[in-house]
FIKOLZA-1660 file (N, C-alpha, C; in steps of 0.1 Angstrom, whole numbers, plus 5000, padded with zeros to 4 digits):
% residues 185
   i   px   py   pz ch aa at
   1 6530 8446 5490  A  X  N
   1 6527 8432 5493  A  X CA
   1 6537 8427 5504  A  X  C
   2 6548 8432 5507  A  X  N
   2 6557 8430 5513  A  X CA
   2 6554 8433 5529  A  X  C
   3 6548 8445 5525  A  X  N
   3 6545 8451 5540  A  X CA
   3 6534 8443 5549  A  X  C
   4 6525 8438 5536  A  X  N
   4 6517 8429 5548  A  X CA
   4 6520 8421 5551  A  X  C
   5 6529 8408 5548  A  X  N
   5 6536 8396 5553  A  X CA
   5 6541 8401 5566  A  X  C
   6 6542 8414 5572  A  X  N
   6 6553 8413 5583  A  X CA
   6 6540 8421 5596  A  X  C
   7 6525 8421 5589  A  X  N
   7 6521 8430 5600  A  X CA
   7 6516 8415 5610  A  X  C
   8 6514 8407 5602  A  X  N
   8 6512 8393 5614  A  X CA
   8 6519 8394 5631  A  X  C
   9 6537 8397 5623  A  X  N
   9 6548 8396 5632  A  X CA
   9 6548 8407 5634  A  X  C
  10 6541 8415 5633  A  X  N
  10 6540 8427 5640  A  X CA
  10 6532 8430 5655  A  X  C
  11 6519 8425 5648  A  X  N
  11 6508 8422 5656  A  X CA
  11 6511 8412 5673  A  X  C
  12 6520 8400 5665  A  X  N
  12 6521 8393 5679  A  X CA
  12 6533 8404 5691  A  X  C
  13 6541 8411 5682  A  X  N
  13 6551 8412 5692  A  X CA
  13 6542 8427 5701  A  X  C
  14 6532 8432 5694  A  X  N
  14 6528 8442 5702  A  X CA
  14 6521 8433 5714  A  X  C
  15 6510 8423 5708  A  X  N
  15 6509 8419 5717  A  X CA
  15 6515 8409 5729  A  X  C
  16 6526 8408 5727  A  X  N
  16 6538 8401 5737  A  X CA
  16 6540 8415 5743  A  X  C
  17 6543 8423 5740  A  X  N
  17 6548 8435 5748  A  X CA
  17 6537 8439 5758  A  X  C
  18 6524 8439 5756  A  X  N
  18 6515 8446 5761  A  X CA
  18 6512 8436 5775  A  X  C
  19 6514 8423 5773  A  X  N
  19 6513 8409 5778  A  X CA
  19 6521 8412 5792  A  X  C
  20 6536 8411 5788  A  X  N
  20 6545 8419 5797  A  X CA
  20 6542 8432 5804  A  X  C
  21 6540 8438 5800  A  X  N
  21 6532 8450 5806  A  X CA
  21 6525 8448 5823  A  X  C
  22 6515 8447 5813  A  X  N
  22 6506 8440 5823  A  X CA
  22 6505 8429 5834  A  X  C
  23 6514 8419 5833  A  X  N
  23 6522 8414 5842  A  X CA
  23 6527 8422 5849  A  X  C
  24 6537 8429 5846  A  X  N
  24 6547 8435 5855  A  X CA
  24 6539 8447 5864  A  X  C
  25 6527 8451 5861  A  X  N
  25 6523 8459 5865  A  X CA
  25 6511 8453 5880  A  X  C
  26 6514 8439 5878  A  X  N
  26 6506 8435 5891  A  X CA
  26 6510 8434 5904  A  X  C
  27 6502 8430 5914  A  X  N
  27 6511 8431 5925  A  X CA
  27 6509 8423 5933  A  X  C
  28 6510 8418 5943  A  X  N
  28 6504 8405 5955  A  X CA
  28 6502 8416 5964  A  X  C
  29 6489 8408 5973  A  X  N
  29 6484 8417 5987  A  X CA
  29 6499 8422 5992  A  X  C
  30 6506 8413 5997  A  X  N
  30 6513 8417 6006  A  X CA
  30 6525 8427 6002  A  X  C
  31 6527 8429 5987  A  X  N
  31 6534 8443 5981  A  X CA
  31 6524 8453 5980  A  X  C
  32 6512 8455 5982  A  X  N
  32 6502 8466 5985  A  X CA
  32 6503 8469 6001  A  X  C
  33 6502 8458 6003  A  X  N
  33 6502 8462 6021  A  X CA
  33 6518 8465 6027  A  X  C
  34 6529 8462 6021  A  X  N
  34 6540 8468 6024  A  X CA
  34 6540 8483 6020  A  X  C
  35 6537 8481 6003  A  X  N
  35 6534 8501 6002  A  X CA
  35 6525 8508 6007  A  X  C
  36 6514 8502 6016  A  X  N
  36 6505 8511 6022  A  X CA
  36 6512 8514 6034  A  X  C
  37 6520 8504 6044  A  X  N
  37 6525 8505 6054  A  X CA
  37 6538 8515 6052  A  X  C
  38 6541 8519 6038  A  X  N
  38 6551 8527 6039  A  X CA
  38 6548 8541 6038  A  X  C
  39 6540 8540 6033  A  X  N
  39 6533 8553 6030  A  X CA
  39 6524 8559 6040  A  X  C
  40 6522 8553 6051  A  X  N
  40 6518 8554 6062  A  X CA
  40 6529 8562 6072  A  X  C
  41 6541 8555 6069  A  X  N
  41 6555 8555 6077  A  X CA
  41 6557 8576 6073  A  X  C
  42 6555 8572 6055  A  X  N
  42 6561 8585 6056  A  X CA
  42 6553 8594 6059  A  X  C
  43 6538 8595 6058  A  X  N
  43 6530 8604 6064  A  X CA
  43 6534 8609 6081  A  X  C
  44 6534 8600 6090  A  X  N
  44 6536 8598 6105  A  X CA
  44 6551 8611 6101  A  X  C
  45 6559 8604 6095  A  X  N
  45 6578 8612 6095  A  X CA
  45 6570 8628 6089  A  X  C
  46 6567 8632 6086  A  X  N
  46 6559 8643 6077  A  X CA
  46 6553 8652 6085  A  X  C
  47 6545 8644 6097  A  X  N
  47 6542 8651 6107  A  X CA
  47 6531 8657 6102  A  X  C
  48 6519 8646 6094  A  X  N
  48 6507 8649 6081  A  X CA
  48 6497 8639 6090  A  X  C
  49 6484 8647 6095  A  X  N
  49 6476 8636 6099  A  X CA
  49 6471 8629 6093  A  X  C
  50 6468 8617 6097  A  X  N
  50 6458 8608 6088  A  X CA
  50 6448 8605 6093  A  X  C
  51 6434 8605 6086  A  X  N
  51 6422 8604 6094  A  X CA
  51 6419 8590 6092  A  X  C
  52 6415 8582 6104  A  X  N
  52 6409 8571 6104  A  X CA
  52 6399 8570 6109  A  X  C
  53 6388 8564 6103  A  X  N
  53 6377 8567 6107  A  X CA
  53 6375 8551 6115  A  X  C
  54 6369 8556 6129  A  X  N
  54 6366 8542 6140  A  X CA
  54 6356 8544 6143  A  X  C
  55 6346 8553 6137  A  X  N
  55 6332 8548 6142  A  X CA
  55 6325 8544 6130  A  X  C
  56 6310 8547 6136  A  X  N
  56 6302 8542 6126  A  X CA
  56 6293 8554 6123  A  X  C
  57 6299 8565 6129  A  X  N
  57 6284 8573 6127  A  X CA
  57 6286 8582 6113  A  X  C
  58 6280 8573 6106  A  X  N
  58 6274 8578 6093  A  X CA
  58 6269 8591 6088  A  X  C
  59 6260 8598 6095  A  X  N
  59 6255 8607 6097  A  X CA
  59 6260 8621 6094  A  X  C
  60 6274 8622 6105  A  X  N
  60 6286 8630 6100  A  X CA
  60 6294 8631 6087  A  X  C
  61 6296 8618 6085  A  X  N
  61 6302 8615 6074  A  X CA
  61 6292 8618 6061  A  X  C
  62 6281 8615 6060  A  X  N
  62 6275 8614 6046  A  X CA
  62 6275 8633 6041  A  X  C
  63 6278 8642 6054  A  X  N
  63 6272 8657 6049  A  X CA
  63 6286 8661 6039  A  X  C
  64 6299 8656 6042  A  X  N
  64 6313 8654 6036  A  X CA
  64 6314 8651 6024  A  X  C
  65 6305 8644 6022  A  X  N
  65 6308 8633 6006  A  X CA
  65 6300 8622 6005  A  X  C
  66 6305 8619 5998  A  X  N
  66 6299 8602 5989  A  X CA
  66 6302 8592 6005  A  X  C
  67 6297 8581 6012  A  X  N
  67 6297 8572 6015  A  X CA
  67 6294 8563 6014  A  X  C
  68 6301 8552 6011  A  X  N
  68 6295 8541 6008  A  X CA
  68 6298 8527 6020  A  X  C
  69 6285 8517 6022  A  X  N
  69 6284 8516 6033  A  X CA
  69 6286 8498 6032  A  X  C
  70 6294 8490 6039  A  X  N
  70 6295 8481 6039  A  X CA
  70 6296 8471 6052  A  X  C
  71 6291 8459 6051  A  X  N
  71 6290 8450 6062  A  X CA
  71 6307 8443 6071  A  X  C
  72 6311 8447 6082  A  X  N
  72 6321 8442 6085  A  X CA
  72 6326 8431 6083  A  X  C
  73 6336 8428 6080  A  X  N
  73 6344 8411 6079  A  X CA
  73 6344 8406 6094  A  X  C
  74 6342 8412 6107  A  X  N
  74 6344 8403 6117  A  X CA
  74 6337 8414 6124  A  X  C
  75 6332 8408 6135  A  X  N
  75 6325 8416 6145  A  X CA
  75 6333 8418 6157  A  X  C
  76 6334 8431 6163  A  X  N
  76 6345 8436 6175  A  X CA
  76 6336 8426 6185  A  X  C
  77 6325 8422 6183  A  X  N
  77 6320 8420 6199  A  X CA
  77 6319 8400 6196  A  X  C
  78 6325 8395 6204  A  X  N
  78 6325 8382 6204  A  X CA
  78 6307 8371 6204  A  X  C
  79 6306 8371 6197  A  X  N
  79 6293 8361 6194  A  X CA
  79 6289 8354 6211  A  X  C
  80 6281 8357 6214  A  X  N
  80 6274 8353 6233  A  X CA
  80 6265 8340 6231  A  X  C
  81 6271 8331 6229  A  X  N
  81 6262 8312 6225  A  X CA
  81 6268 8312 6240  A  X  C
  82 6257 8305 6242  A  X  N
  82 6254 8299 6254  A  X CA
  82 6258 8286 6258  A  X  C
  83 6268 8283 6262  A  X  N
  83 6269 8270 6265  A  X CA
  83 6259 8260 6266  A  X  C
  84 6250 8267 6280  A  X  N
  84 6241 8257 6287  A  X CA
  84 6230 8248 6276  A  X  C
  85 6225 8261 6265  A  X  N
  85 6222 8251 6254  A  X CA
  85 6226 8240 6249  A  X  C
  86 6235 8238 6247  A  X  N
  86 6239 8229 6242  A  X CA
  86 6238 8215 6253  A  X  C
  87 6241 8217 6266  A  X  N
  87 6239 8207 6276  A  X CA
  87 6221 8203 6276  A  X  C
  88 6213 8213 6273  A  X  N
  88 6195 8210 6276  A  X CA
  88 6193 8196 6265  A  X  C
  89 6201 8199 6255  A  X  N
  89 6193 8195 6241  A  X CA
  89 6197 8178 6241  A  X  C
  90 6209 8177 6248  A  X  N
  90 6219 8165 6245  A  X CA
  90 6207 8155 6256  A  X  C
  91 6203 8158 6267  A  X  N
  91 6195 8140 6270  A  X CA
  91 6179 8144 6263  A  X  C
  92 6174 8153 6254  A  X  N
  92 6163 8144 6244  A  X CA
  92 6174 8142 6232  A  X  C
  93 6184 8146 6230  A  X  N
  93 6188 8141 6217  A  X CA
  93 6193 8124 6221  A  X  C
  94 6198 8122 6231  A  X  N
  94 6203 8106 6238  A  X CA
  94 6191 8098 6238  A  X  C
  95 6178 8109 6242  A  X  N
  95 6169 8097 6242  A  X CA
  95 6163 8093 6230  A  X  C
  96 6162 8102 6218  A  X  N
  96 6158 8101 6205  A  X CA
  96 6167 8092 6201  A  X  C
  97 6180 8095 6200  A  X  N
  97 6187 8077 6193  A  X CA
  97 6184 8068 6199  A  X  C
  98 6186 8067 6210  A  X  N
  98 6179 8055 6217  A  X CA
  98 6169 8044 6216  A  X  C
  99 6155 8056 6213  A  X  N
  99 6140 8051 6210  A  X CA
  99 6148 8049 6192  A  X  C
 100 6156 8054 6183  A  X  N
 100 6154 8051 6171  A  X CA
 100 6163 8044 6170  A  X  C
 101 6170 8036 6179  A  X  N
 101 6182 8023 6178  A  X CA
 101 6170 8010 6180  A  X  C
 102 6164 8014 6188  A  X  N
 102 6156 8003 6196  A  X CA
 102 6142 7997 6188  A  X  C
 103 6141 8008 6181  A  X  N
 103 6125 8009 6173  A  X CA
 103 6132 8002 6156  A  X  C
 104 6148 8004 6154  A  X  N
 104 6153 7999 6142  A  X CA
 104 6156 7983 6145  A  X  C
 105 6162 7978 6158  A  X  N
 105 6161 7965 6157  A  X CA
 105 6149 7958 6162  A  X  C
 106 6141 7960 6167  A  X  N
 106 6129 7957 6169  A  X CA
 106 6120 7952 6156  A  X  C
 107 6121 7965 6149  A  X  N
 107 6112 7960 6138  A  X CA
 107 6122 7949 6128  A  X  C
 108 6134 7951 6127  A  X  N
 108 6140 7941 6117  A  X CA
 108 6140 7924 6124  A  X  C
 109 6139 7927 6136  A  X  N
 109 6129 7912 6148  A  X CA
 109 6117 7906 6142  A  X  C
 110 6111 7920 6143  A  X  N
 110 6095 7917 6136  A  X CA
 110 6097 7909 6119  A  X  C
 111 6101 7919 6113  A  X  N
 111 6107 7911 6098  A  X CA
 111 6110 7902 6101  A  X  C
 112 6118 7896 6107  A  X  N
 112 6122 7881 6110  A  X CA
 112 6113 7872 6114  A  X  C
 113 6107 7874 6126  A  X  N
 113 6097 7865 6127  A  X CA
 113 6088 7861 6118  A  X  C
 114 6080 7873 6111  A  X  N
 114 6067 7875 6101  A  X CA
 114 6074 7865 6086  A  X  C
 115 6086 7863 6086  A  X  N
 115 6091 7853 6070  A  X CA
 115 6095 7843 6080  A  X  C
 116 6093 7840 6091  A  X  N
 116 6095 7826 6100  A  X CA
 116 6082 7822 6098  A  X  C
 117 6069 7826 6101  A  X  N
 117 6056 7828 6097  A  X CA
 117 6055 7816 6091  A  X  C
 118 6058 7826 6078  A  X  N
 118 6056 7827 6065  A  X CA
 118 6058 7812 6058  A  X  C
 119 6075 7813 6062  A  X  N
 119 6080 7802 6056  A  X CA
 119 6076 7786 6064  A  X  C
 120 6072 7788 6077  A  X  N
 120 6061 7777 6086  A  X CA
 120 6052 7776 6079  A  X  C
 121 6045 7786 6073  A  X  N
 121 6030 7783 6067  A  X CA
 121 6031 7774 6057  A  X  C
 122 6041 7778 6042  A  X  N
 122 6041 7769 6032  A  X CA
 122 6050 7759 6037  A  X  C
 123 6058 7754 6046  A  X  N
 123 6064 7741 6046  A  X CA
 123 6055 7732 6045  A  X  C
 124 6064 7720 6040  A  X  N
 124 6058 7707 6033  A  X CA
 124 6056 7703 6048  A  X  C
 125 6047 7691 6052  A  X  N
 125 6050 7687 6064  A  X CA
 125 6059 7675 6065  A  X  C
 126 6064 7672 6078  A  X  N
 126 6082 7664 6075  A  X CA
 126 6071 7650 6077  A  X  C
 127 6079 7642 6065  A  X  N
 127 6080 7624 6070  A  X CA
 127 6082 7621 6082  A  X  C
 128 6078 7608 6083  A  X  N
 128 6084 7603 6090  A  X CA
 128 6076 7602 6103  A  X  C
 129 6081 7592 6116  A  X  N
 129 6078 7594 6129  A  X CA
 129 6069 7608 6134  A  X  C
 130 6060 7608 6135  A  X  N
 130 6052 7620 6146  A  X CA
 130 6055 7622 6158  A  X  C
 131 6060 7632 6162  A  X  N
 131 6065 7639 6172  A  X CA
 131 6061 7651 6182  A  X  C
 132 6060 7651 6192  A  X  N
 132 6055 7668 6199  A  X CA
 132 6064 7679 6195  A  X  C
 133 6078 7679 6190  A  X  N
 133 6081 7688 6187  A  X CA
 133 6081 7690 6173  A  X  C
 134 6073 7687 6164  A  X  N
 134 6072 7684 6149  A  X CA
 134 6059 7691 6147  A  X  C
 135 6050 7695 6156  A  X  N
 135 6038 7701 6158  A  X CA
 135 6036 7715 6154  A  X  C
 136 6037 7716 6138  A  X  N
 136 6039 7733 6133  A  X CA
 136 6023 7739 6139  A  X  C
 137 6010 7738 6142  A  X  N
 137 6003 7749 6142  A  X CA
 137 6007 7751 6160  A  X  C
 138 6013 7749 6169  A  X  N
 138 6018 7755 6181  A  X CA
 138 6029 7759 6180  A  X  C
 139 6037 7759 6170  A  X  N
 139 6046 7766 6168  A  X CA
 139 6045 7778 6161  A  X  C
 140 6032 7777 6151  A  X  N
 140 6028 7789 6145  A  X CA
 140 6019 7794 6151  A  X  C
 141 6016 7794 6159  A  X  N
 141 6008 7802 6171  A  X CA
 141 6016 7807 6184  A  X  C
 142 6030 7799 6189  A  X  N
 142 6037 7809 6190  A  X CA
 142 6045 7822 6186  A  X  C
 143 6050 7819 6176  A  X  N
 143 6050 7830 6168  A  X CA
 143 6045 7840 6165  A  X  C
 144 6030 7834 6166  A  X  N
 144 6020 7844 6160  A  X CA
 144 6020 7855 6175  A  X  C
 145 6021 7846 6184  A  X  N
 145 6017 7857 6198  A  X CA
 145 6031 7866 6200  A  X  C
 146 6044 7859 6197  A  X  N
 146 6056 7866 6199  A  X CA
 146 6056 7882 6187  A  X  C
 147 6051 7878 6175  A  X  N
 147 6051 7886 6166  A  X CA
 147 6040 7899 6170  A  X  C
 148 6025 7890 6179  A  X  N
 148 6015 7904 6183  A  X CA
 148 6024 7913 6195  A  X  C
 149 6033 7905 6204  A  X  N
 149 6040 7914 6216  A  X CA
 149 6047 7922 6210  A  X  C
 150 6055 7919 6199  A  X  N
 150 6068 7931 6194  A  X CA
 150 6058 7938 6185  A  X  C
 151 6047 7939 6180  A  X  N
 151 6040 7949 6170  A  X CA
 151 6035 7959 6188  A  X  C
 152 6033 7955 6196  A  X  N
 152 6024 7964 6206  A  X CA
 152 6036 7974 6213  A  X  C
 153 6054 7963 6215  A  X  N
 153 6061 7968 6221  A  X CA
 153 6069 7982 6212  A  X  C
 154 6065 7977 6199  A  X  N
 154 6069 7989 6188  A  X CA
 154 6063 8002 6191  A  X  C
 155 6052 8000 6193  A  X  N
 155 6039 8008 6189  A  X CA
 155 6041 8020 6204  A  X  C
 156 6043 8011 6214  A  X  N
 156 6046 8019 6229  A  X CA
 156 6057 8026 6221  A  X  C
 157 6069 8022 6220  A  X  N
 157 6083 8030 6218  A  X CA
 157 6084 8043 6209  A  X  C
 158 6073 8040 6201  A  X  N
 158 6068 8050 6190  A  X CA
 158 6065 8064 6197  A  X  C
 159 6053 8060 6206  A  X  N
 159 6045 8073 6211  A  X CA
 159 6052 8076 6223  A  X  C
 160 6065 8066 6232  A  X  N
 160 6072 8073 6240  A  X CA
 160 6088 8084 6233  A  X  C
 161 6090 8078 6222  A  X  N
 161 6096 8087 6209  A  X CA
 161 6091 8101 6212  A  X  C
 162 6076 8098 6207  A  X  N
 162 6073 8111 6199  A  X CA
 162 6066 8120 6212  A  X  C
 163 6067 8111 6225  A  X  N
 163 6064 8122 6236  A  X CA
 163 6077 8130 6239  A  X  C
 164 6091 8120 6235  A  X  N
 164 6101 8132 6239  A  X CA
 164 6107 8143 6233  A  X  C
 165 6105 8133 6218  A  X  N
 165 6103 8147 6208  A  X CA
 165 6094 8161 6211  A  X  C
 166 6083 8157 6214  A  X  N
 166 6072 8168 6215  A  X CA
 166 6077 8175 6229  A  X  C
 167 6084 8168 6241  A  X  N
 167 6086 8173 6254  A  X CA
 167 6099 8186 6248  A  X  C
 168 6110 8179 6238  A  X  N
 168 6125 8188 6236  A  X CA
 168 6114 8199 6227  A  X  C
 169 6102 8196 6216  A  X  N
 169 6098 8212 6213  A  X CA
 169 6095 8221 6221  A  X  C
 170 6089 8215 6228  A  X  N
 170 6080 8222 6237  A  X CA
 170 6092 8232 6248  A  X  C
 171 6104 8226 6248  A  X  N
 171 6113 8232 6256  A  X CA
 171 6123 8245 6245  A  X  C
 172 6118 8244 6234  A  X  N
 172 6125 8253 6226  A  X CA
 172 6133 8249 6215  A  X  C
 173 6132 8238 6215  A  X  N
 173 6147 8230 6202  A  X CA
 173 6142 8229 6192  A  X  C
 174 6149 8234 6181  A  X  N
 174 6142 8226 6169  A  X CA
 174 6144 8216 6165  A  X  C
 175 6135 8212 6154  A  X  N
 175 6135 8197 6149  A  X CA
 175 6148 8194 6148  A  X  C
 176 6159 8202 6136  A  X  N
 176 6171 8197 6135  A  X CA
 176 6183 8194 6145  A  X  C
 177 6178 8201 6160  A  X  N
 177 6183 8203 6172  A  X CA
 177 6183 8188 6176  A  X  C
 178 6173 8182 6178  A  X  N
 178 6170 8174 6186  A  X CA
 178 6170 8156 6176  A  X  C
 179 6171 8165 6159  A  X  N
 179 6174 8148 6156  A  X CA
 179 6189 8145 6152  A  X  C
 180 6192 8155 6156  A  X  N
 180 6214 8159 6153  A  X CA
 180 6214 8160 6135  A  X  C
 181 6207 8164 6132  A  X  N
 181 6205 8164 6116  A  X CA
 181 6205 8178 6107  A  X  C
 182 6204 8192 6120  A  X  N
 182 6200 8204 6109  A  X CA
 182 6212 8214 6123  A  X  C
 183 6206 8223 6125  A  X  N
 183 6213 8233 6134  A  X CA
 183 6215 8230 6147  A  X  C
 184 6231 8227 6147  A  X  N
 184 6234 8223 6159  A  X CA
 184 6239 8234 6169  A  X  C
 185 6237 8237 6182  A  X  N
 185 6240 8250 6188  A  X CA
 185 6253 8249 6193  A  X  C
% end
């Protein structure tokens, strides 16, 4: 009975030791890459070649052994983006915010007028003295014609929009290109 009260404290100290262990047994990149760099050093002093392989041709290699084949972390040859791209795309993308700055306060004009309307229509009519400028149905028939010019001046801005949009497809850009919203080059 005695023996088993002590296999508890047995148990932890194996596992504290093993704990340790394995700690000590790790290493950071840069103590791997010092011992590879040494081990390198002593091959070179040794006068022991080392084969490094700088190509790619597989072919040779696969009749040797096992290869296994992986995608490079960086490419030797520098990625070839085109500057000039990026200059074509920038006056339809200047003219797309543009038409969508102009088509945004326009319509919140329109809102505005259309509850000026609105709120002309149900006013009470005012007491008092009769006046020419107290004359709500010419004033709600101005409105009415200011409100038909900004619905027609919208309506142009829209289809000159969507002609330049259609002009920047037609030139190669995609949608995200040209509304600065997806793949920019």
């Amino acid at each position: 009975m005695r023996e088993l009260k002590h296999i508890p404290a047995l148990l932890l100290a194996v596992l504290l030791i093993c704990t340790v262990a394995a700690l000590g047994e790790t290493q950071s990149l840069s103590e791997a890459a010092q011992k590879e760099a040494e081990r390198r050093l002593n091959l070179d002093r040794n006068g022991v070649d080392a084969k490094v392989i700088e190509e790619h041709d597989l072919s040779q290699a696969a009749l040797k052994g096992n290869v296994s084949v992986s995608s490079p972390a960086f490419s030797s040859k520098p990625a070839s983006r085109e500057p000039v791209a990026k200059t074509k795309v920038q006056p339809y993308r200047k003219a797309l915010q543009k038409y969508d700055r102009e088509i945004r306060q326009n319509d919140e004009k329109l809102k505005a007028l259309r509850s000026r309307l609105q709120a002309e229509r149900w006013a009470l009519p005012k007491a008092g003295k009769i006046s020419r400028s107290s004359d709500s149905g010419a004033s709600q028939e101005k409105l009415k014609s200011q409100i038909q010019d900004l619905e027609l001046k919208l309506a142009q801005m829209r289809r000159e929009r969507l002609e330049t949009y259609d002009a920047g497809r037609r030139a190669g850009f995609l949608p995200g290109e040209l509304d600065g919203k997806g793949v920019m080059p």
